[in-house]
C-alpha positions in Angstrom: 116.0 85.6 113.2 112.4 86.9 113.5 110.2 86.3 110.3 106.6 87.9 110.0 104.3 88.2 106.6 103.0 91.4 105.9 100.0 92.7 103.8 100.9 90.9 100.6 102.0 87.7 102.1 105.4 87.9 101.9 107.8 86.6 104.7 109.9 89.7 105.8 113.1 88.5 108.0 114.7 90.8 110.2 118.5 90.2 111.8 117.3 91.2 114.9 120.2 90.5 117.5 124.1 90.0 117.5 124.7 86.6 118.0 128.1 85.1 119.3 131.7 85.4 117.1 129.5 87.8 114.4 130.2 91.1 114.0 127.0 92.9 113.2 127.2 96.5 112.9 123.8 97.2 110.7 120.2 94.9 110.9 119.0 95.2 107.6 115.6 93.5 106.4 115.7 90.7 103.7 112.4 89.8 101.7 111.9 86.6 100.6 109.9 85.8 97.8 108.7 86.9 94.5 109.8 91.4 95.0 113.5 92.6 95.0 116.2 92.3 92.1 116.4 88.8 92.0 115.6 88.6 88.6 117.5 87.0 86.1 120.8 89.4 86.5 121.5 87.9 90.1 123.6 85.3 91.9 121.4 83.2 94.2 123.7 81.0 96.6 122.4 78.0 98.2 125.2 76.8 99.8 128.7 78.0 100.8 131.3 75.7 102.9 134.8 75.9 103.8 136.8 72.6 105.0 140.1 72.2 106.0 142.2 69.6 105.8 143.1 67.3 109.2 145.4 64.4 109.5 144.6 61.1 112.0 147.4 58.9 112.7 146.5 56.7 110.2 147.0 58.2 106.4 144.1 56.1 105.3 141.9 58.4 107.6 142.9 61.7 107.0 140.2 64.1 105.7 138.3 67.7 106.0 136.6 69.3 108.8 134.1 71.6 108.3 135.3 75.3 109.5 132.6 77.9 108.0 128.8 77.5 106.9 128.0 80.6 105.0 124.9 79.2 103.7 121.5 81.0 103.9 121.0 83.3 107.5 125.1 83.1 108.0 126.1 84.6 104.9 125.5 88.4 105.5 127.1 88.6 108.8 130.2 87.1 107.7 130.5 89.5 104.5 131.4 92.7 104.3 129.9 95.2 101.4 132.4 96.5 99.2 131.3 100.3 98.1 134.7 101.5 96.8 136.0 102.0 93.1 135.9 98.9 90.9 139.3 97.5 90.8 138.9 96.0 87.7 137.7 99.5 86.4 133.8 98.2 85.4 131.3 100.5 84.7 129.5 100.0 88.1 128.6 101.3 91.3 129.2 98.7 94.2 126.3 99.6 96.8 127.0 100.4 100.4 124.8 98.1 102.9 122.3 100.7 103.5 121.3 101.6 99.6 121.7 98.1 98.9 119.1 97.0 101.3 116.9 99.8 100.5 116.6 99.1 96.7 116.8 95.4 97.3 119.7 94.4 95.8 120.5 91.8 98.2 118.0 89.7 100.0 117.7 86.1 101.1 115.1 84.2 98.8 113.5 80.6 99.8 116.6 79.3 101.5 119.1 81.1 99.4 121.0 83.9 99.4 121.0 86.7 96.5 123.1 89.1 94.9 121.1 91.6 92.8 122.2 94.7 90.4 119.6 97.7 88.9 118.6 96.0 85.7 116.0 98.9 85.1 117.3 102.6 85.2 119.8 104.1 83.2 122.4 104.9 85.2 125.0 107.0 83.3 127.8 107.1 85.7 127.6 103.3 86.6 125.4 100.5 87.1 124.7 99.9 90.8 125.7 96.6 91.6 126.7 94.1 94.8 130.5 93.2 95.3 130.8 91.2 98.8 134.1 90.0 100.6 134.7 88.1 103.1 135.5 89.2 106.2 138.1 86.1 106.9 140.6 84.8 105.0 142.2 81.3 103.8 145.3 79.2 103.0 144.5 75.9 101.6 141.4 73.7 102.2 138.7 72.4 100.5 135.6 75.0 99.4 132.4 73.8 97.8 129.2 76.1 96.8 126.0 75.2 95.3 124.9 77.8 92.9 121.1 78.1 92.4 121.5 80.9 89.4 124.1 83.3 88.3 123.6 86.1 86.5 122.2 85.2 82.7 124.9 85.8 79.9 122.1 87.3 77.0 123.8 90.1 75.5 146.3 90.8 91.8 148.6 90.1 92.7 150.4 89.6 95.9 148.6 86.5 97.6 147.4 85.7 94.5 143.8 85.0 93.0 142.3 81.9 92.3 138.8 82.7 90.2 136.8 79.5 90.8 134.3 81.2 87.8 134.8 83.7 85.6 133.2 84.7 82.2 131.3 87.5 79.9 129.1 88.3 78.0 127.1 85.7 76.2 129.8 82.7 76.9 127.9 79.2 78.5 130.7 78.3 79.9 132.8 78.7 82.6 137.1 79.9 82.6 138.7 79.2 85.8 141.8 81.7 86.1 144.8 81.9 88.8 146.3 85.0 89.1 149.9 86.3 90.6 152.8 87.8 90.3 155.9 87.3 88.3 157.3 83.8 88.8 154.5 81.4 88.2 153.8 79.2 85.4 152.3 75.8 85.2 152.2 72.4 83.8 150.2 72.4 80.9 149.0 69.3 80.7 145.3 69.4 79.1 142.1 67.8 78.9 143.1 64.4 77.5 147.2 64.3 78.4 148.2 67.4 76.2 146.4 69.2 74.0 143.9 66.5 72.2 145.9 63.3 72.9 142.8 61.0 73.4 144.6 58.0 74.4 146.2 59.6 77.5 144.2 59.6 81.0 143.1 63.1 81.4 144.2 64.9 84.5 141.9 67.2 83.8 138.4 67.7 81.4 138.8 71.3 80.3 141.5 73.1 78.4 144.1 75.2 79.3 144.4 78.7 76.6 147.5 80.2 78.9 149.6 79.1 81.4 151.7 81.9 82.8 149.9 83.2 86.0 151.7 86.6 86.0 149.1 89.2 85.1 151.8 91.1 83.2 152.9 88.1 81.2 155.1 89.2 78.2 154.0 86.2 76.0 150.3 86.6 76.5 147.3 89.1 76.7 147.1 91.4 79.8 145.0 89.6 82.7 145.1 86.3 80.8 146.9 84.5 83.6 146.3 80.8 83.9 143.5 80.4 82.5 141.3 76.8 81.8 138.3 76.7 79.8 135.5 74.0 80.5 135.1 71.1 77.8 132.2 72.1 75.5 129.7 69.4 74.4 132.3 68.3 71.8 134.7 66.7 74.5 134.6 63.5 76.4 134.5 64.9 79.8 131.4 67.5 79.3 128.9 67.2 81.8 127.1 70.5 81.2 126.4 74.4 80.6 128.8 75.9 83.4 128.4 79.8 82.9 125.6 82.1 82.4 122.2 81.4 80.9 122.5 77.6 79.9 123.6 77.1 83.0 120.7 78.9 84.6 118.2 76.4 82.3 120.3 73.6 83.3 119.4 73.8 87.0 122.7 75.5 88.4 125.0 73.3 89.7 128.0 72.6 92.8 131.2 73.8 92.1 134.3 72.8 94.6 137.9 73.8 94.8 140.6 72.2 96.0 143.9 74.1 97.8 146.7 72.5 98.6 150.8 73.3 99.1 151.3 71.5 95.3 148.0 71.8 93.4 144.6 73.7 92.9 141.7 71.8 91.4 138.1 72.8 90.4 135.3 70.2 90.4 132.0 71.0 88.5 129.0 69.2 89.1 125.7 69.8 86.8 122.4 70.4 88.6 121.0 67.4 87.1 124.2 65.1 88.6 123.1 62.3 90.7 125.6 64.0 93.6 123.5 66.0 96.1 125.1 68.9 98.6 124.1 66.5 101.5 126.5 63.8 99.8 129.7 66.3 99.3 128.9 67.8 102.9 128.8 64.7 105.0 132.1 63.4 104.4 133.7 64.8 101.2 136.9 63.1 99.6 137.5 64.6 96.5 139.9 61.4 95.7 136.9 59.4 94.8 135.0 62.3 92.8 135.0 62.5 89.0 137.8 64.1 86.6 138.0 67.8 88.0 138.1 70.4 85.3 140.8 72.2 86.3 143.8 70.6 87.3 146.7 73.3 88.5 150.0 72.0 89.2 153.9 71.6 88.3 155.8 73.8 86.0 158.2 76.5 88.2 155.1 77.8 90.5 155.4 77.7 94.6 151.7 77.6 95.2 152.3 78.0 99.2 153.4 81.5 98.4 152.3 82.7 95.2 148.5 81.8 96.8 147.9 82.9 100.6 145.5 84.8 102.8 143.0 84.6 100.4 139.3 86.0 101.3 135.5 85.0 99.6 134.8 87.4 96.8 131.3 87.4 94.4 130.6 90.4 92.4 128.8 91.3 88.9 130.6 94.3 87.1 130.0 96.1 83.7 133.2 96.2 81.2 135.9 97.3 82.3 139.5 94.5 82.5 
């Protein structure tokens, strides 16, 4: 990585060589600073991690390993650029590397990464935006991501799909969804032991609106899946904004998920939480962390089948499902 300021003082980085186990096919330049579409319509990434689980001989000692760093300068070169149709059918243009580049749609800012859209031109037959996928894929572990900014909320399935955060629109706060085929449902065993029992232990803070993971479920809305919605500032368990522009004001946040053969869990963290990435990185047990918001698990679902070779997706689309 070669770095050099030009006439306005700006720190231009260039991916100048192909360094060992990437695959590299184009070099593109990345600003970093104030220019480019990292406004308030992008995703800025601090920190991306995947961990898997490893055993010891003794129980007490098992734990995760980390397996990928996608944070910062390793991001890019283990993405790929999605230019095709939306598959959700938004009204957007996903951007090949070269235009994205060119119009500054992605870019690495400070130490970050970000993921830009045109927030200026009209743009009649779509608004060009970023949709990047990993290029490798996943059963079970442990993920965690520290999210700077996400874009500001003014105005399927064989493998599965687990959406670690989802919303539209205006909303503050985040909906985790799992998607599948036919033949999944799920314990729905809510915020405080089912559905507003505050006397139980909850085995998870936020609040379950569907629990049939088919995406053609007869008994709910089209897409609605298994869907949990994070506590609002009226429940026990809220520890902040988790979508969109509150969340932006809030200072971002760390949000982790949790794989296994018999569960899927989602952790949010507040940026304002007196957790740091350096504390989840080091040696991260998700045992000793706080209530998770979403709790997955039970009912008649096989998760070691319905969820498999999963990749890393992030995208902003317009409408559409």
């Amino acid at each position: 990585m070669v770095r050099t300021k030009d006439a306005d003082g700006f720190f231009t980085s260039k991916l100048n060589e192909v360094t060992p186990n990437r695959d590299v096919t184009f070099h593109p330049y990345f600003t970093t600073g104030r220019r480019g579409k990292c406004t308030q319509y992008a995703f800025v990434l601090a920190t991306l991690i995947a961990l898997v689980h490893f055993s010891t001989v003794s129980a007490a000692d098992a734990g995760y390993a980390l397996v990928d760093d996608f944070s910062h300068e390793n991001f890019f070169p283990n993405f790929e650029l999605f230019d095709g149709t939306d598959p959700t059918e938004g009204f957007v243009q996903y951007q090949a590397i070269e235009d994205a580049v060119k119009n500054e749609y992605i870019e690495y800012l400070n130490e970050s990464t970000c993921l830009g859209v045109n927030y200026k031109d009209r743009t009649p037959n779509g608004r060009p935006s970023i949709r990047v996928e990993g290029k490798k894929q996943y059963n079970q572990g442990l993920m965690i991501m520290d999210i700077a900014h996400m874009p500001d909320s003014d105005e399927w399935r064989k493998g599965g799909e687990i959406d670690i955060i989802e919303g539209v629109n205006d909303a503050s706060n985040n909906a985790a969804t799992l998607h599948t085929d036919s033949g999944c449902s799920v314990s729905n065993v809510t915020s405080f032991g089912g559905q507003g029992n505050m006397d139980t232990q909850a085995a998870f803070s936020g609040f379950m609106t569907t629990s049939n993971c088919d995406v053609a479920a007869s008994d709910q809305e089209k897409n609605a899946e298994c869907s949990v919605a994070a506590p609002t500032n009226t429940i026990q368990h809220y520890t902040g904004p988790s979508y969109g522009t509150e969340f932006n004001k809030a200072g971002g946040g760390i949000c982790a998920m949790e794989w296994t053969a018999a569960s899927i869990s989602i952790w949010f963290f507040p940026g304002n939480s007196t957790l740091s990435y350096s504390d989840f990185i080091k040696t991260p047990d998700p045992s000793t962390w706080s209530i998770p918001m979403v709790k997955v698990t039970g009912g008649d679902c096989d998760f070691a089948t319905k969820f498999k070779d999963l990749k890393i997706i992030f995208d902003t689309s317009f409408c559409g499902q």
